[in-house]
N, C-alpha and C positions, 0 to 999 in steps of 0.2 A: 514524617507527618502521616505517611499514608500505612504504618504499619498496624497501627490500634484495628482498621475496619475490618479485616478477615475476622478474627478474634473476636471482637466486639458481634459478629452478624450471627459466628457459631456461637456463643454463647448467649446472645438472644434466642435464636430456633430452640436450644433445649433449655432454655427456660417455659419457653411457650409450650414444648413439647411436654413437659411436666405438667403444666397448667391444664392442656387439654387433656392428660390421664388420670387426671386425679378424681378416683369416684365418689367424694362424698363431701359437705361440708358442715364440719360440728356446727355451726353457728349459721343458722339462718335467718336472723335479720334484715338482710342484706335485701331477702324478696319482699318486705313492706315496701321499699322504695322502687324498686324491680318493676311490682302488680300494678303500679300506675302506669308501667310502658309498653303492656304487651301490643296493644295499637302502632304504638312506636317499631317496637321487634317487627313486626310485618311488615310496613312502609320500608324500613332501612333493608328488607332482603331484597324487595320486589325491585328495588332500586339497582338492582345489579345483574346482566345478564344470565339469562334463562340457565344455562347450561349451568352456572357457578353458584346459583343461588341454595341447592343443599347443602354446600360444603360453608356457605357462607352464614347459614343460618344451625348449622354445628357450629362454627367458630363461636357465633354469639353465643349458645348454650354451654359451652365448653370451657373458652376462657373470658371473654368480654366482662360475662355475668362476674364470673369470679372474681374478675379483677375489682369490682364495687365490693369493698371489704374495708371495715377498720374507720379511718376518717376518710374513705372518698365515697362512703355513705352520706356523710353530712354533705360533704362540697358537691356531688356532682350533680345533684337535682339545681345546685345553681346555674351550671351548665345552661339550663334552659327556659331556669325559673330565678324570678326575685327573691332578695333575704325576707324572709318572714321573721324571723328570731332572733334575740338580741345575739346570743353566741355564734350565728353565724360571722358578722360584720369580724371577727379574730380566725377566720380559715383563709388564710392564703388568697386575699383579696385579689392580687394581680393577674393569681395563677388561674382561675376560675374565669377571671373578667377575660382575659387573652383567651381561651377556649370559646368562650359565649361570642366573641365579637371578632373574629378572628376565621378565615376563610376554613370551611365551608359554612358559608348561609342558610341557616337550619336552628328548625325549634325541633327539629326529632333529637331524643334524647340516645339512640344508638350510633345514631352521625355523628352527635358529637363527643359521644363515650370516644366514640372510634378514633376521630381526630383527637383526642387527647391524649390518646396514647401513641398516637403516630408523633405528634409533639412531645413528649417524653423522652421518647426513647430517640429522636432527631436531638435534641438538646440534652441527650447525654452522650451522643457522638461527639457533637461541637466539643462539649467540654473536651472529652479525651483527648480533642486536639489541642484546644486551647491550653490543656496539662501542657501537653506540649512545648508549646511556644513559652510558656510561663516558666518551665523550668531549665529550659535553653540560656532564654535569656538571664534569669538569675545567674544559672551556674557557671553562664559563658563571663561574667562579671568577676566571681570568688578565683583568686587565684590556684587553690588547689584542687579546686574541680574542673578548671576552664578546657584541659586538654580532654576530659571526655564527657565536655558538657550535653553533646548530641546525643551519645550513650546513654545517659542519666536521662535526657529529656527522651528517648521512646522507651525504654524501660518505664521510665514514670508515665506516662500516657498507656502503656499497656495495664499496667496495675492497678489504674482507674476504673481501664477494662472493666475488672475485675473484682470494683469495690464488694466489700461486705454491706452496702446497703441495698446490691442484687435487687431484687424485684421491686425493691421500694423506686428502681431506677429504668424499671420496664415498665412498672402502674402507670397509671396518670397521677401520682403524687404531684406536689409543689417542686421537690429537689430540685431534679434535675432544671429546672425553667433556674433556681434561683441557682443553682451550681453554675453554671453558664456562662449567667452572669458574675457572677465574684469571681471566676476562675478568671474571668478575660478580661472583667475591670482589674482583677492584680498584675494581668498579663499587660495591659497598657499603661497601670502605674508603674509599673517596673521598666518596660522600656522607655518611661518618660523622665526616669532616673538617671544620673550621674553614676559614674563607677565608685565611689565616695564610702558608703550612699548620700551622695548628699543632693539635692536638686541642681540639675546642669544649668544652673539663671536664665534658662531660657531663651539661651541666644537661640536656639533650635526649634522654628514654630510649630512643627511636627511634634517633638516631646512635650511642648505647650497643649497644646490638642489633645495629646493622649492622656496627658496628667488628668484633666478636666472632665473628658469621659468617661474615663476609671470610675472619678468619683461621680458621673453620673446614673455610670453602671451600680455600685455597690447600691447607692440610694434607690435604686427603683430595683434592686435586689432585695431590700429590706420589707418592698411592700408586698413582697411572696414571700418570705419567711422572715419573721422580726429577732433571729438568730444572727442575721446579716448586721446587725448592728455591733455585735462585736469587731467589724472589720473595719469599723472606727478608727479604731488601735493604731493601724497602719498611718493614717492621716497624723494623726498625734506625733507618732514619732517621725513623720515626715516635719510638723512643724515645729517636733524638739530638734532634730536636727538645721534648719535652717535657720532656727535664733539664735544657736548657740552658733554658729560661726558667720552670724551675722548678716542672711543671706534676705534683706527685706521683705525683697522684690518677693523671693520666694515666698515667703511667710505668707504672702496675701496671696498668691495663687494655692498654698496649700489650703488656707481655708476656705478661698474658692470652690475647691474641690471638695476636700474633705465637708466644708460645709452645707452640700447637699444633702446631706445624710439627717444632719440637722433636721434641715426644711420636712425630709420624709418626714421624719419623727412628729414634727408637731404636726404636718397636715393628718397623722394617719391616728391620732389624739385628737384632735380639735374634727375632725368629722363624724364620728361617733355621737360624739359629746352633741355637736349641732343638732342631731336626728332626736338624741331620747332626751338631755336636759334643758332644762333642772326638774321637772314635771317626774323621770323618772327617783330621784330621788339615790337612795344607798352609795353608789359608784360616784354618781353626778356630786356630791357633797365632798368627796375624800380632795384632800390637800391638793393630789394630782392624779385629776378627774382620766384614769386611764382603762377605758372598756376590755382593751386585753389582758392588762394586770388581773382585773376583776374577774373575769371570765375563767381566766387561767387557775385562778385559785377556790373561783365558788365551784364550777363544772367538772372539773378536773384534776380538781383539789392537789396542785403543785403549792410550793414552799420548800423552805430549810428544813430540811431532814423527812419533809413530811412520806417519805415514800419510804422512809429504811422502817419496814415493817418483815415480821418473818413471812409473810405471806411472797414479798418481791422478792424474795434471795433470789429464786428462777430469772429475773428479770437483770439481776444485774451480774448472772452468770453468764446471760446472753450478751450483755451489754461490755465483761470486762475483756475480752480479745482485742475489741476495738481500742478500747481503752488505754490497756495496755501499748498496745502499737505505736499510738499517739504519745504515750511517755515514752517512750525509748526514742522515737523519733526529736521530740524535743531535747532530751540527753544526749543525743547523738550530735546534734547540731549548736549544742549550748556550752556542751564541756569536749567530748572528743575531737569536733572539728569546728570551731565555733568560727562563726562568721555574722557580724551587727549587722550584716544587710539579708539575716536568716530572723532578729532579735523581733519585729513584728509576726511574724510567722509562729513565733516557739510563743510568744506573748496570746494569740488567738488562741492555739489550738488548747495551753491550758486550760484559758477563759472557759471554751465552751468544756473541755471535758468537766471543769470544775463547778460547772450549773448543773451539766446533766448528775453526777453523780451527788449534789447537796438538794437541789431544789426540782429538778422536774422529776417526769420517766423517764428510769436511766436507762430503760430498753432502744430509748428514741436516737440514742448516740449511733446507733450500726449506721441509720441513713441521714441524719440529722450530720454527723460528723464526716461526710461526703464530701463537705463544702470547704474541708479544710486541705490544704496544697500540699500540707509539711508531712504528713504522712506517706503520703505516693512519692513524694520528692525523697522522703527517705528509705524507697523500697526500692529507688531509683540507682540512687549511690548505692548501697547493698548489693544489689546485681550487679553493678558493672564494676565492682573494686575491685583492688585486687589480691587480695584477702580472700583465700578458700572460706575462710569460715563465716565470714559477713553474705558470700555466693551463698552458703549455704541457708544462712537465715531468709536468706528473698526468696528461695528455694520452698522452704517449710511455711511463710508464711502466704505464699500466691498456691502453695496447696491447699491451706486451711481457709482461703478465702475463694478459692472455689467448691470446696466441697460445702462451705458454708448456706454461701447462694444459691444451691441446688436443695439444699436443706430445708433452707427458708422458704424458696419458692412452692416444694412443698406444703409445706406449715400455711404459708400465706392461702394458696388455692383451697386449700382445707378449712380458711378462715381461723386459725389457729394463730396462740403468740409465737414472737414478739410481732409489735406493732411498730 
């Protein structure tokens, strides 16, 4: 459990250390939203004793600033301020609100840059534990991997480390808040499971409780990234499995739980809609009146195919490592060593990879596919098999995935793609 944080602390400092050498950045937009806080900049040094206050107010010009890049340009003036625009109400509502209202008590916008990043990068430790415990327990379940299930679970929590969404997992992005959570609601669906997999009836009021928070965790995951609702899937086949051997009682606890997700869904639809219709018209008229759909395709201009243009090749060059990963991971666990209580896992991770590469930016998969378990679980097994040449594969690919993040983090401090 406690092996990820050395690892994880060195690999945060030279990330930061990258951020503060980096001298320039192609893309300066970033200081329209900036020049509204030089007051702010001043308040948040003076706030700190005397002695520490230059090196504190290098950090802000060094890396703070840089970190406002890409979309936390949009979101972080929420931070401190109300939505003014309709496309804001689809940026990581939770993630933003938990910053704003969420200790320290502050309308300076470099306090709470600062805390959001401190938040970040805390809720991307959690997870690497939470890898952890999530892939323990699975694997301690799967007969072929039960003897070196503990093996597989720190391997997999060090390669979280380690993801290729790197600085997307140091920013104050939404991820890591919504990684967190899904990693720990699967980690408490899964130990609310039967060895089967099928639901233990709940003679056990503890796996009762966990089942239920899982799915409270995934739903209030969904209201920081609406990617989270692929983790549906799981509940589904939680309650195909419980009708098909007849387990009732289960059936209603699964939609209990699963059924949260639901509830997200229509409150985080039906509040938008309260605020601008029918008065705004376009959106408000469609079948189903959904402000993110709209957004996502008039702003952003996402759809079927709509990004396979010559200009994105660079974008889905960045994006096919990932990608890759995630199919072999899948392969690995569907036909090599298959296991139905892996069948939601390999079920997810297609899903998302097969929106990012048809319908969104398929650049957004390196941090956006962060959130999915089956990858790390499969860098997990790889390392500790015992198979020289599967060693070798966790070997080549925890090289390419740090060299990557170092990359990135570059490219990022630069204000550079991908995003």
């Amino acid at each position: 459990m406690w092996g990820p944080i050395l690892p994880f602390i060195v690999v945060k400092w030279i990330q930061l250390t990258i951020m503060w050498l980096c001298p320039v950045r192609f893309d300066t937009s970033s200081d329209l939203v900036l020049a509204k806080y030089v007051s702010d900049q001043a308040e948040f040094v003076s706030g700190w004793p005397s002695p520490v206050r230059p090196l504190v107010n290098c950090f802000v010009n060094s890396v703070l600033k840089k970190l406002v890049a890409w979309d936390i340009v949009y979101f972080s003036d929420l931070f401190v301020h109300d939505i003014e625009f309709e496309h804001l109400f689809v940026f990581c509502p939770l993630w933003w609100r938990w910053v704003k209202y969420m200790p320290p008590a502050s309308n300076n916008f470099y306090t709470k840059l600062f805390a959001s990043v401190i938040y970040a990068n805390g809720f991307h430790l959690v997870s690497c534990i939470s890898m952890y415990y999530l892939a323990e327990t699975t694997f301690g379940k799967i007969s072929m991997f039960r003897s070196r299930a503990k093996s597989i679970a720190l391997a997999s929590s060090l390669a979280y480390v380690i993801s290729p969404a790197g600085i997307f997992l140091t920013a104050p992005y939404s991820e890591s808040f919504c990684n967190v959570l899904v990693i720990t609601g699967l980690w408490f669906r899964e130990a609310g499971l039967g060895k089967n997999p099928v639901l233990s009836s709940f003679n056990n009021l503890t796996s009762v409780i966990l089942y239920l928070v899982s799915g409270s965790l995934i739903a209030i995951s969904f209201g920081v990234r609406a990617n989270s609702v692929l983790f549906g899937l799981f509940y589904l086949y939680d309650l195909q499995n419980a009708w098909k051997n007849s387990l009732f009682t289960d059936c209603t606890l699964t939609i209990a739980a699963g059924g949260q997700l639901a509830v997200a869904i229509v409150v985080s639809t039906w509040y938008p809609y309260s605020v601008f219709c029918p008065n705004r018209g376009e959106w408000c008229n469609s079948w189903f009146p959904s402000l993110f759909s709209y957004a996502q395709s008039r702003y952003w201009g996402t759809g079927f195919l709509a990004y396979w243009t010559p200009n994105n090749i660079p974008n889905f060059a960045f994006a096919a490592p990932t990608i890759i990963i995630a199919f072999w991971a899948s392969r690995y666990f569907l036909l090599d060593y298959p296991s139905n209580r892996l069948l939601p896992h390999i079920a997810t991770t297609l899903a998302l990879c097969m929106g990012a590469i048809l319908f969104w930016h398929v650049q957004i998969i390196t941090r956006i596919g962060s959130v999915l378990p089956l990858p790390y679980m499969y860098i997990g097994c790889l390392a500790t098999s015992p198979s020289q040449i599967q060693n070798s594969w966790a070997k080549y690919i925890a090289v390419f995935s740090l060299s990557w993040i170092f990359l990135q983090t570059g490219l990022f401090a630069g204000f550079l793609p991908p995003a």
